[in-house]
C-alpha positions as CSV (number, residue, x, y, z in Angstrom):
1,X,24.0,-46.0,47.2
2,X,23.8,-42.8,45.5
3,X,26.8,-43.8,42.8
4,X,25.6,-46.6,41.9
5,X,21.9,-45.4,40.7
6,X,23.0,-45.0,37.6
7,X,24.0,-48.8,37.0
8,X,20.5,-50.3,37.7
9,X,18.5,-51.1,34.8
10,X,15.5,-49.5,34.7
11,X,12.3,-50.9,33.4
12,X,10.4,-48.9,30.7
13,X,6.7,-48.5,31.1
14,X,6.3,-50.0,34.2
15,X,6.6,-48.7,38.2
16,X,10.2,-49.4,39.6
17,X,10.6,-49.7,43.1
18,X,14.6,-48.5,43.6
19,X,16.3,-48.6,47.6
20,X,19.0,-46.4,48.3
21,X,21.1,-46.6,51.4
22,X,23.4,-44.6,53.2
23,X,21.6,-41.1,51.8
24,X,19.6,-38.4,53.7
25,X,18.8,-35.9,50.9
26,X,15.8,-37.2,48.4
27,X,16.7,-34.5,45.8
28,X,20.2,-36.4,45.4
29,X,17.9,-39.4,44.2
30,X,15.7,-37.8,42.6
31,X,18.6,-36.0,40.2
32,X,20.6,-39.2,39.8
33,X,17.5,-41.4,38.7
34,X,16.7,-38.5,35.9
35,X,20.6,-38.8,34.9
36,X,19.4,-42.7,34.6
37,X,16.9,-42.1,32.5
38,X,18.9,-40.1,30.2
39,X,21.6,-42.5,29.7
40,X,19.5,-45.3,29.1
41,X,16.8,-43.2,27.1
42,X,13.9,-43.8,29.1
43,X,10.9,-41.0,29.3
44,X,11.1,-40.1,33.0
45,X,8.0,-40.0,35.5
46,X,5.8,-37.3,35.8
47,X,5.9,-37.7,39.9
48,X,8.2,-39.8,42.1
49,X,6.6,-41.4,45.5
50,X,9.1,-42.0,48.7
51,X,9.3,-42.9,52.2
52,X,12.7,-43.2,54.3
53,X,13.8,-44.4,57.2
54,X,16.9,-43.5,58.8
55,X,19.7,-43.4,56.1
56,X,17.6,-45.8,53.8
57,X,15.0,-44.2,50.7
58,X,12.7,-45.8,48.8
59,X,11.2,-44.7,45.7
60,X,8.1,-45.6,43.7
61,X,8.7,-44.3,40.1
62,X,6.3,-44.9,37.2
63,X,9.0,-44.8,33.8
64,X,8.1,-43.5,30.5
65,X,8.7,-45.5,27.1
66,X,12.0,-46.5,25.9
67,X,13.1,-43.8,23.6
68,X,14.3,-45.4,20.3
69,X,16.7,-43.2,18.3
70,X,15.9,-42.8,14.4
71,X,17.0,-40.9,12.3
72,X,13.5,-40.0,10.6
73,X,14.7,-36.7,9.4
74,X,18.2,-38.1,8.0
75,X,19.8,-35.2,8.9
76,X,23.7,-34.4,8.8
77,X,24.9,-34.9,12.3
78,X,28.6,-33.8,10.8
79,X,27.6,-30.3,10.1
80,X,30.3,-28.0,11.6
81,X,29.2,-24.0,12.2
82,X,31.1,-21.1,12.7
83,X,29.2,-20.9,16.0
84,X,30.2,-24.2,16.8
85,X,33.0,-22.9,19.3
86,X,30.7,-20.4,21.3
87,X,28.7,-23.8,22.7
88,X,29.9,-24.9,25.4
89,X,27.5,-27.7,25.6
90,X,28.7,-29.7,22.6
91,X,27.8,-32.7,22.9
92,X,24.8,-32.3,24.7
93,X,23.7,-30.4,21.8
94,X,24.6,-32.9,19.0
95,X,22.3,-35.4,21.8
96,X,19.4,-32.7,21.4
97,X,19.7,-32.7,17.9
98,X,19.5,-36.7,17.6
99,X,16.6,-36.9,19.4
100,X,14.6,-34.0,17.3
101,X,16.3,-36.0,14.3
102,X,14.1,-39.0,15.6
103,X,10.9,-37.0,16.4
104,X,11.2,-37.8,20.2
105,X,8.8,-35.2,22.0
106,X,10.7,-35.3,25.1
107,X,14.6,-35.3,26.4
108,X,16.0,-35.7,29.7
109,X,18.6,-33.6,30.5
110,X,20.8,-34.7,33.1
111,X,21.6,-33.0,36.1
112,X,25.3,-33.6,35.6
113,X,24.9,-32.1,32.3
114,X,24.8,-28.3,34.6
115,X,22.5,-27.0,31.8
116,X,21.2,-24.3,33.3
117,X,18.2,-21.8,31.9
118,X,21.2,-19.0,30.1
119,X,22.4,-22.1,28.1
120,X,19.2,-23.0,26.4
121,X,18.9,-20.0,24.2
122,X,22.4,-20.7,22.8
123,X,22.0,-24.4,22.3
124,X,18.5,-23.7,20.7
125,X,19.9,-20.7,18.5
126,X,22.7,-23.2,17.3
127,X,20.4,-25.9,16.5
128,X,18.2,-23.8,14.5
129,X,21.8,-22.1,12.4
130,X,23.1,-25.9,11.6
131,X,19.4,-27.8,11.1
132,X,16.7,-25.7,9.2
133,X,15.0,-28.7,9.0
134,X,13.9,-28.8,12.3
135,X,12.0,-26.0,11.7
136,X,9.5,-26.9,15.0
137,X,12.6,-26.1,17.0
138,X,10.6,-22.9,18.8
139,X,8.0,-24.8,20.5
140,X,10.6,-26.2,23.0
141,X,9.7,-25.8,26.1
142,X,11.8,-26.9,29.6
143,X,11.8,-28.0,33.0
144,X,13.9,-27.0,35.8
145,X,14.9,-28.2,38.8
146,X,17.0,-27.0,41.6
147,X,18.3,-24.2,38.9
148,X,19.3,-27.0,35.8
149,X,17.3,-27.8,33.3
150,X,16.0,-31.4,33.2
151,X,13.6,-32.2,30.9
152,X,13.0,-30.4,27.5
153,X,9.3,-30.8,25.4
154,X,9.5,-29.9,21.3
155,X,6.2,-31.1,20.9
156,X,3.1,-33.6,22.0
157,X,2.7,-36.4,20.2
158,X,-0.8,-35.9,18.4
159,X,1.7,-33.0,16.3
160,X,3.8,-36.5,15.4
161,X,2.2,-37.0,12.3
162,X,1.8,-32.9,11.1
163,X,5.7,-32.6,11.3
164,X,6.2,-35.8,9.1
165,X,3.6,-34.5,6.7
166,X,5.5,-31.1,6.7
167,X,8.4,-32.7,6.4
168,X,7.9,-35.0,3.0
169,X,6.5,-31.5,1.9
170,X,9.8,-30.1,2.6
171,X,12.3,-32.6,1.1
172,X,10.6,-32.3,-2.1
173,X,10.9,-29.0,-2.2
174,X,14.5,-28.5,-1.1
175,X,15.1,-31.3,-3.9
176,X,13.7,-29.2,-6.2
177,X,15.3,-26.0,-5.1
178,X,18.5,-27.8,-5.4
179,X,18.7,-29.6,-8.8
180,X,21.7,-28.3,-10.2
181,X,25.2,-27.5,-8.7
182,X,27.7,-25.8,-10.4
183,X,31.9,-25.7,-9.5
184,X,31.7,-22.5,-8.1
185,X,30.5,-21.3,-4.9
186,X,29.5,-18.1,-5.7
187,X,27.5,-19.4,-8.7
188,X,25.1,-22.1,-6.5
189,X,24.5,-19.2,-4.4
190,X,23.6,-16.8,-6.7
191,X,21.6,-19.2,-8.2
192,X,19.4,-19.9,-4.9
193,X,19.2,-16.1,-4.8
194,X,17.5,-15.6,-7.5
195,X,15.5,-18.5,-6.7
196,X,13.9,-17.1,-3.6
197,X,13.2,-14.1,-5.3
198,X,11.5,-15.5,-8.6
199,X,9.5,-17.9,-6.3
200,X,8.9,-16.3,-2.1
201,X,7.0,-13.3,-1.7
202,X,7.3,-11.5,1.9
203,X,4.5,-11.8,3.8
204,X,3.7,-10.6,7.3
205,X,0.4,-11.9,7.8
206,X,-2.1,-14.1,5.7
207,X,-5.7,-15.1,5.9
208,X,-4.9,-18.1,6.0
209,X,-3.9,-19.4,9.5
210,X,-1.9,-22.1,7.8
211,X,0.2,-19.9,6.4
212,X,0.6,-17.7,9.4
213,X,2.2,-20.6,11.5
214,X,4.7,-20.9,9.0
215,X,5.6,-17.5,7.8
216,X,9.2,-17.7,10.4
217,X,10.1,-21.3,8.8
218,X,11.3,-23.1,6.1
219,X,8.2,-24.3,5.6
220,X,6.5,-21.2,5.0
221,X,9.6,-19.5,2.2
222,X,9.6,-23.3,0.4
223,X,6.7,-25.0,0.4
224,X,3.9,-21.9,0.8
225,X,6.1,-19.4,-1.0
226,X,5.2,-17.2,1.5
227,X,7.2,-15.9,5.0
228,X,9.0,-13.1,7.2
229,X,12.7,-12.6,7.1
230,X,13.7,-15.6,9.6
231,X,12.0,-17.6,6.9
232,X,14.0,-16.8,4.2
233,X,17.2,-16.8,6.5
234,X,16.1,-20.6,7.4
235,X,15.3,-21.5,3.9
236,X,18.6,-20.1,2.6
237,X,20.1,-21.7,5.4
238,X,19.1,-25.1,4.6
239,X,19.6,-24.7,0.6
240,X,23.2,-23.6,1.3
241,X,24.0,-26.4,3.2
242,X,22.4,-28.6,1.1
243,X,25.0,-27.5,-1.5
244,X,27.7,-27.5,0.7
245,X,28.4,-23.7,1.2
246,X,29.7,-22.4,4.7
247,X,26.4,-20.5,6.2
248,X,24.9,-18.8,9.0
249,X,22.1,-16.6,9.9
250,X,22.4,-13.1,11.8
251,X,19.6,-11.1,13.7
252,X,19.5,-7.5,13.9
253,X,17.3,-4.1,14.2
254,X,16.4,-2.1,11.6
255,X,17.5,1.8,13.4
256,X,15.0,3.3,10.6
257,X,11.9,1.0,10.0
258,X,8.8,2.4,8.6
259,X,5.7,3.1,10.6
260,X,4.0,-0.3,11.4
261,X,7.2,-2.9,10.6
262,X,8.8,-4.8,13.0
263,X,12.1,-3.7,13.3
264,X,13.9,-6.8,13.7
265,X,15.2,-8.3,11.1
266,X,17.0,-11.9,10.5
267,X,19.5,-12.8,7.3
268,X,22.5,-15.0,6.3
269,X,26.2,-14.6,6.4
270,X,28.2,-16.5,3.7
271,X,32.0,-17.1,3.2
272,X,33.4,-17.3,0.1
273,X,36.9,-17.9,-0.6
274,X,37.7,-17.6,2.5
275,X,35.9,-14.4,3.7
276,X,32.5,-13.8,5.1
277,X,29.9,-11.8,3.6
278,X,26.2,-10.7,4.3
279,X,23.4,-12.2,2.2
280,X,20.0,-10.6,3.0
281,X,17.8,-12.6,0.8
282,X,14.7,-10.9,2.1
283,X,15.9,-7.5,0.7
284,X,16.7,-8.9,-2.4
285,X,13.5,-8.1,-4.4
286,X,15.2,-7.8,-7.9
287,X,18.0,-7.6,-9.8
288,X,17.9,-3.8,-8.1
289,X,18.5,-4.7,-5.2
290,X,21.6,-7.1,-5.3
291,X,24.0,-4.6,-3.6
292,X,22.5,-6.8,-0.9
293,X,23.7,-9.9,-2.4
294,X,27.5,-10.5,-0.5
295,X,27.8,-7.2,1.6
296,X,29.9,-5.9,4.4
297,X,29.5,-5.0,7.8
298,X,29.8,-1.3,7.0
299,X,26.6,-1.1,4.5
300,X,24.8,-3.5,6.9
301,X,25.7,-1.8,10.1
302,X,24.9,2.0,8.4
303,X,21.5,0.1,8.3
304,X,20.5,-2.1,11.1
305,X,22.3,-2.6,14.5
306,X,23.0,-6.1,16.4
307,X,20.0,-7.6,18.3
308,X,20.7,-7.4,22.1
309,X,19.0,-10.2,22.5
310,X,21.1,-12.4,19.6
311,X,23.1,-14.3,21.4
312,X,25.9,-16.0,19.1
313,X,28.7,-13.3,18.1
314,X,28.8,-13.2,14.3
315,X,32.5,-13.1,12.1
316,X,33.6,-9.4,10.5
317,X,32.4,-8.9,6.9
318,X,35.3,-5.9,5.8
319,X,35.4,-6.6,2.1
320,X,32.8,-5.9,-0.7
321,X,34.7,-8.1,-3.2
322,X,32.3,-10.7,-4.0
323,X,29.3,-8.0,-4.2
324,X,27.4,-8.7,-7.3
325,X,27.8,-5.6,-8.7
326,X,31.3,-5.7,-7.8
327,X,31.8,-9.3,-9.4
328,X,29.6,-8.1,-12.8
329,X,31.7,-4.8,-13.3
330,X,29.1,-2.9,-11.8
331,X,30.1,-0.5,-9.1
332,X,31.4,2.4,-10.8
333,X,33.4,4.9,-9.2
334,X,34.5,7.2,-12.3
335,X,32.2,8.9,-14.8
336,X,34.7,7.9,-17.7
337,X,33.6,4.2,-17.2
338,X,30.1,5.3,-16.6
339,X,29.9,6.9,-19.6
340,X,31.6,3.5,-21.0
341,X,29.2,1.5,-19.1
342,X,26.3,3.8,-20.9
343,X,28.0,3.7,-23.8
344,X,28.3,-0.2,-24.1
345,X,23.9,-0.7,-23.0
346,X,22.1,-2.4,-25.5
347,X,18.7,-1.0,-25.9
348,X,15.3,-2.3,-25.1
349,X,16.9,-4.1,-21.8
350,X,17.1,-2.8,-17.8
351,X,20.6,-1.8,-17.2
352,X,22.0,-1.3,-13.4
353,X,24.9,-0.3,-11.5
354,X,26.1,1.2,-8.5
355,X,28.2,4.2,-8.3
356,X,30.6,5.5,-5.8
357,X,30.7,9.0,-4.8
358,X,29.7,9.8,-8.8
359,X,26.7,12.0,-9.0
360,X,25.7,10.8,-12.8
361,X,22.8,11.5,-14.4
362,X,21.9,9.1,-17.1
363,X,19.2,11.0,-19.6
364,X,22.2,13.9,-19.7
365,X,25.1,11.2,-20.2
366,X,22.7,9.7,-23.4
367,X,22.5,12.8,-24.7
368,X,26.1,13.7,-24.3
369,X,26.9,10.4,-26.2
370,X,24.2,11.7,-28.4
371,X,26.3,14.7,-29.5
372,X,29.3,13.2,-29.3
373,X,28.8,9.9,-31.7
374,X,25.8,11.0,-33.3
375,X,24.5,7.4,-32.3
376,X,20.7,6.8,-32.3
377,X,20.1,5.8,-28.7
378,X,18.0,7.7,-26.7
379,X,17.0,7.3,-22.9
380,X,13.5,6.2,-22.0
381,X,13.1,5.5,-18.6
382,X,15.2,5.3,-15.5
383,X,15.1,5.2,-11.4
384,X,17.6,6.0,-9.0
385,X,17.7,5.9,-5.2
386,X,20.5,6.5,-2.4
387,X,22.4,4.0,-0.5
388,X,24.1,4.3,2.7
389,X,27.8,5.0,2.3
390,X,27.8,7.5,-0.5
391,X,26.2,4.5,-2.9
392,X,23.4,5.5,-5.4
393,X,21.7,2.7,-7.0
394,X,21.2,3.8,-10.9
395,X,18.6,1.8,-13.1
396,X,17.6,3.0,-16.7
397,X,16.0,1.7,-19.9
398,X,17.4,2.7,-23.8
399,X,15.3,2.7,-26.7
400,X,16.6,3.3,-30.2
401,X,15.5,6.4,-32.0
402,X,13.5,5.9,-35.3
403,X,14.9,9.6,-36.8
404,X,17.6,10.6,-38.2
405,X,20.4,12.6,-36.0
406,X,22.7,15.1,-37.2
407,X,25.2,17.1,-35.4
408,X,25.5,20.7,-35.6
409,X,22.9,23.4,-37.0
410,X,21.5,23.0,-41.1
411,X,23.6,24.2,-43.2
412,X,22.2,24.6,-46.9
413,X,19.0,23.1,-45.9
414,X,16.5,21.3,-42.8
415,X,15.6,18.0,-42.8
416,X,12.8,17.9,-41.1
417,X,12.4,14.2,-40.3
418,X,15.6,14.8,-38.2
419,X,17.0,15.8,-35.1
420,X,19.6,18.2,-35.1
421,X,22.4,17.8,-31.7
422,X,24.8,21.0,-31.3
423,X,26.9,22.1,-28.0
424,X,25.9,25.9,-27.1
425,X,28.7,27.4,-27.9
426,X,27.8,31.0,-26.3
427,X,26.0,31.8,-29.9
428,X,22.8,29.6,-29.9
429,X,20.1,32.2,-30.0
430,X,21.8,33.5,-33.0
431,X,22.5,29.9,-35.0
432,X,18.4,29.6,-34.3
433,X,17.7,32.5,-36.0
434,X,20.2,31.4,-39.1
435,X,18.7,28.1,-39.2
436,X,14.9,29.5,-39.6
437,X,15.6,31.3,-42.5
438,X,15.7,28.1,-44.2
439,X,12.2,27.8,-44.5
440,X,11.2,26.6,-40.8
441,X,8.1,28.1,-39.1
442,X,9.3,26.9,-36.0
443,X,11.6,25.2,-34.0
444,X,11.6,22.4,-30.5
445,X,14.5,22.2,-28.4
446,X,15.4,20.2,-25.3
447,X,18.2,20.7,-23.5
448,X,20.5,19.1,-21.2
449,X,23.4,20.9,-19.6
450,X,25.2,22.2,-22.5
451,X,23.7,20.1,-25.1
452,X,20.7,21.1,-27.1
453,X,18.1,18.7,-29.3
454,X,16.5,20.4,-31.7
455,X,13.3,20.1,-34.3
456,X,12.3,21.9,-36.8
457,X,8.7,22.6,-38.0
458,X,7.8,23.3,-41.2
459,X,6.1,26.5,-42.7
């Protein structure tokens, strides 16, 4: 009878012949013989053969192999996910993920499962948040039947052998990316930040059609060096859990992408202490660009909008206080401690910051320091560029000058190996004029608001 399919033990590899009595509808025995299958993890038939008479069916099935469960990819079946409470299929997901775990090309679903086709992008979008390493998980394909799934394909078996390759290439170098660990949270992540961006390069296509199949995995940002954004969102995915930090990944679209990009976009979410944060390791290029290292929702939202078509429902990101530049001292929102921030640069390095709603501009501020201490340092380059949210990214270079600098007009006499640093004080032309009757043919001045450099030439 119909419940007690489930109970005969079916033969692997070979045609079973099963009667059932007191039954009139074949799908019912169709759909309990796949449940069947599924719990005693048999491949099911590709076809099923049947004749009936009366209230009696009799089938003619041709099983599959015995699936045999290993854990090839020794992966953490105990990882937990934020996400983990908007999956409704559970278990049956931690099932999916054993059998990818074991390499298994094919799983049977069964029908009392009620898997239907809306569930599989959550299950699959879950899988590929908690397990990077199954980085093949978006060649699954699935079967339906009578409106639930029963039978989903990862992969034939002549790509068996390419994903274990892939896979030794990947251990090693997660191994490698993770060969430290330090107390702190923040500090392993930071560390695999700056990782990623000493070693990945973005790529959107490559000659190389190797390449190209992995630019949206882990494969591609580890191994190749080389990937899209759901690369490095995978990669960072699978390093952070490696370390044990509390990470997911988020999809969005960019509102302002430039001609040509695709606007969607995919990066992590983090918590730290507690709270959650964005990490877009994509956008972090360089050190100028780590406003993007533990962000909120504001600065990412004033950029890029939720993907319709993400289905998971990511946490709220309202703080800013484990920002990089908030963490290093960095986001200024006075010019007093800009000026101190100046002040305090040692020359002949980068120097960065953020600033809040201060307008600064940093050749003016050295020279304001210049007049005001009479110090030596002098600004050689900078670069500056606006943020949403009233943020402006400053970057700047010092140098030390090789003259002499003296405050306030010659007196007595010029030194003309120096550099003379006054404040107009409503009477420059006229001080000008004093100072070249001391035996200068000319005289050079910059100036910067209400400070003047000046040099004097010789007759």
């Amino acid at each position: 009878t119909i419940d007690r399919i489930e109970t005969i033990k079916l033969i692997p590899d070979q045609e079973n012949e099963i009667i059932v009595i007191n039954v009139q509808n074949f799908e019912e025995v169709v759909s309990e013989i796949y449940h069947s299958c599924a719990q005693q993890n048999i491949i099911p038939p590709n076809g099923m053969s049947y004749s009936q008479s009366g209230d009696q069916i009799t089938v003619i099935a041709k099983m599959g192999r015995q699936i045999t469960l290993q854990d090839r990819l020794c992966l953490d079946l105990s990882r937990k996910s934020f996400f983990d409470a908007q999956n409704k299929h559970q278990d049956l997901t931690q099932r999916i993920v054993q059998h990818l775990s074991a390499l298994e090309p094919q799983l049977v679903i069964s029908p009392k499962e009620n898997l239907v086709t809306n569930d599989v992008p959550i299950i699959l979008e879950i899988i590929r948040q908690k397990y990077p390493e199954l980085w093949f998980i978006d060649q699954f394909q699935w079967q339906s039947r009578q409106g639930k799934i029963n039978l989903l394909t990862t992969f034939d078996q002549q790509k068996l052998n390419l994903i274990l390759q892939e896979n030794e290439k990947l251990k090693l170098a997660v191994a490698k990316y993770t060969a430290f660990k330090h107390q702190s949270p923040y500090k392993n992540e930071l560390q695999l930040a700056k990782q990623l961006m000493a070693n990945v390069k973005y790529t959107s296509k490559s000659q190389d059609k190797y390449e190209n199949d992995h630019l949206y995995d882990s494969i591609g940002c580890l191994v190749n060096g080389k990937c899209m954004c759901q690369g490095y969102a995978m990669a960072f995915s699978l390093l952070a859990y490696m370390l044990g930090l509390n990470v997911i990944q988020v999809a969005g679209i960019m509102k302002n992408p430039q001609p040509g990009q695709n606007p969607r976009h995919r990066w992590n979410m983090i918590e730290i202490k507690g709270k959650f944060y964005h990490i877009d390791t994509t956008w972090i290029k360089d050190q100028s660009c780590m406003i993007y290292f533990n962000f909120s929702d504001e600065l990412r939202y004033a950029q890029i909008r939720m993907d319709d078509e993400f289905v998971l429902i990511p946490p709220k990101a309202d703080t800013m206080e484990a920002n990089y530049f908030e963490v290093n001292k960095k986001m200024i929102t006075d010019l007093d401690n800009t000026m101190k921030y100046i002040k305090n640069s040692k020359p002949g390095i980068k120097h960065y910051f953020c600033t809040k709603e201060v307008d600064v501009n940093v050749a003016q501020e050295v020279i304001q320091l210049r007049y005001e201490l009479g110090t030596p340092l002098k600004y050689k380059t900078g670069y500056s560029a606006q943020l949403p949210l009233n943020l402006k990214y400053v970057e700047f270079e010092l140098e030390l000058d090789d003259v002499m600098l003296i405050k306030d007009f010659p007196k007595d006499s010029i030194n003309f190996n120096a550099k003379y640093i006054v404040h107009d004080d409503g009477n420059f032309k006229q001080n000008i004029q004093e100072s070249l009757k001391l035996g200068a043919a000319s005289v050079n001045w910059k100036q910067w608001g209400q400070i003047y450099e000046i040099s004097y030439v010789k007759k």
